[in-house]
C-alpha atoms as one frame of an Amber mdcrd trajectory, in Angstrom:
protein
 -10.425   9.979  -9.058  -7.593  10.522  -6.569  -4.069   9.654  -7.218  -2.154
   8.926  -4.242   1.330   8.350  -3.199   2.925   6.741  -0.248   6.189   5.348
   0.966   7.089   2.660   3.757  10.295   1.009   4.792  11.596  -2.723   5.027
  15.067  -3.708   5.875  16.459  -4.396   2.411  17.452  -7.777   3.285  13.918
  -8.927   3.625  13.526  -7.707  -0.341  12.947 -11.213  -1.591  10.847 -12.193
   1.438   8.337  -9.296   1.147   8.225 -10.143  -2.855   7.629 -13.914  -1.651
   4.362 -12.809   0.290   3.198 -10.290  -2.371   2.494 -13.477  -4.957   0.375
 -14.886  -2.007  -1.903 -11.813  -1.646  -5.553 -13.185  -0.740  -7.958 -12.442
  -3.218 -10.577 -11.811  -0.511  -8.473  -8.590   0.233  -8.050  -7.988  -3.575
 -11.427  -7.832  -3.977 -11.982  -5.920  -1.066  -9.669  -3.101  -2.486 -12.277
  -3.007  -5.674 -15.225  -3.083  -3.447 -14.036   0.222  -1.727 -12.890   1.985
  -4.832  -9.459   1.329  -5.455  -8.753   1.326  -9.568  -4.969   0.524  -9.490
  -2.229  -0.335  -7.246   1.284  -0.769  -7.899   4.195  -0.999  -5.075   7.930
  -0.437  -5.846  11.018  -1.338  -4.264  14.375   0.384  -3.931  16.934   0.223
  -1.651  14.504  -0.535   1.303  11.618   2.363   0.225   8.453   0.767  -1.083
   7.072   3.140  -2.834   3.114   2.577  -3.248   1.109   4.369  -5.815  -2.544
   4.328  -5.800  -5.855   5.532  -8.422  -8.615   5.443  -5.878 -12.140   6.850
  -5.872 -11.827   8.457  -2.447  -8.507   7.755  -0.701 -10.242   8.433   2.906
 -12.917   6.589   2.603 -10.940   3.746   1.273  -8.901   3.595   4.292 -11.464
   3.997   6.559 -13.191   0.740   5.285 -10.057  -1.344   5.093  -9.236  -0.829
   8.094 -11.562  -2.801   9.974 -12.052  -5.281   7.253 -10.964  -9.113   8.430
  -8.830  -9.411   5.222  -7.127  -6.395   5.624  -6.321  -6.899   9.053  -4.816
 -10.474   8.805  -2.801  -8.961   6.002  -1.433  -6.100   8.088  -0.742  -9.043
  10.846   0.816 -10.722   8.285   3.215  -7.998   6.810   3.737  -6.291  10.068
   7.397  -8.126  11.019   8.544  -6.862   7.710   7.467  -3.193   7.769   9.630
  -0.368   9.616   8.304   2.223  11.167   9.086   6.254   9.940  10.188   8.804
  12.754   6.896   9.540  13.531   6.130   5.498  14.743   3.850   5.878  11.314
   4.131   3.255   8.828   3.056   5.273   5.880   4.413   8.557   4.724   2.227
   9.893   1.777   3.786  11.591  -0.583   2.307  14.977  -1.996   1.676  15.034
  -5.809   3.025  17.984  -7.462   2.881  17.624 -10.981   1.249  14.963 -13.448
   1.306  14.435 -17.618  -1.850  12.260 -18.802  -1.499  12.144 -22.831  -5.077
  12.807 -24.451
């Protein structure tokens, strides 16, 4: 299992819209995230970072699928007026992992 970490931007004035669309996420792309091996999700917000963390089978792979899948697409359509671009013109930064604590 792969534990991965990512960051993205959105102007923090358009915190309570990008919450609004997050309690409309279809469950077509929900399940699609299962389907391709995605265990947990969780985004969080501060100051304008979104800060995504993610327990996936293969994190690749996952990608890879999504990104062609109709779901997934309309979603990225969807979010795209909210989402900043880094530097780079990327959307996504991931984050390296450098240490982790799982209790036994």
């Amino acid at each position: 299992m792969e534990h991965v970490s990512f960051v993205l931007q959105i102007d923090p004035a358009n915190e309570a819209e990008y919450r609004t669309r997050h309690k409309q996420v279809d469950p077509e792309l929900e399940a699609q995230f299962a389907a391709v091996g995605i265990k947990r999700y969780h985004i969080f917000f501060h100051e304008g970072t979104l800060f995504a963390y993610m327990e996936v089978e293969d994190f690749a792979k996952a990608m890879a699928a999504l990104s062609q899948h109709p779901a997934n697409l309309k979603w990225q359509d969807f979010m795209s007026d909210l989402l900043k671009s880094w530097g780079s013109g990327d959307k996504v930064k991931e984050i390296p992992e450098v240490y982790r604590f799982e209790s036994k």
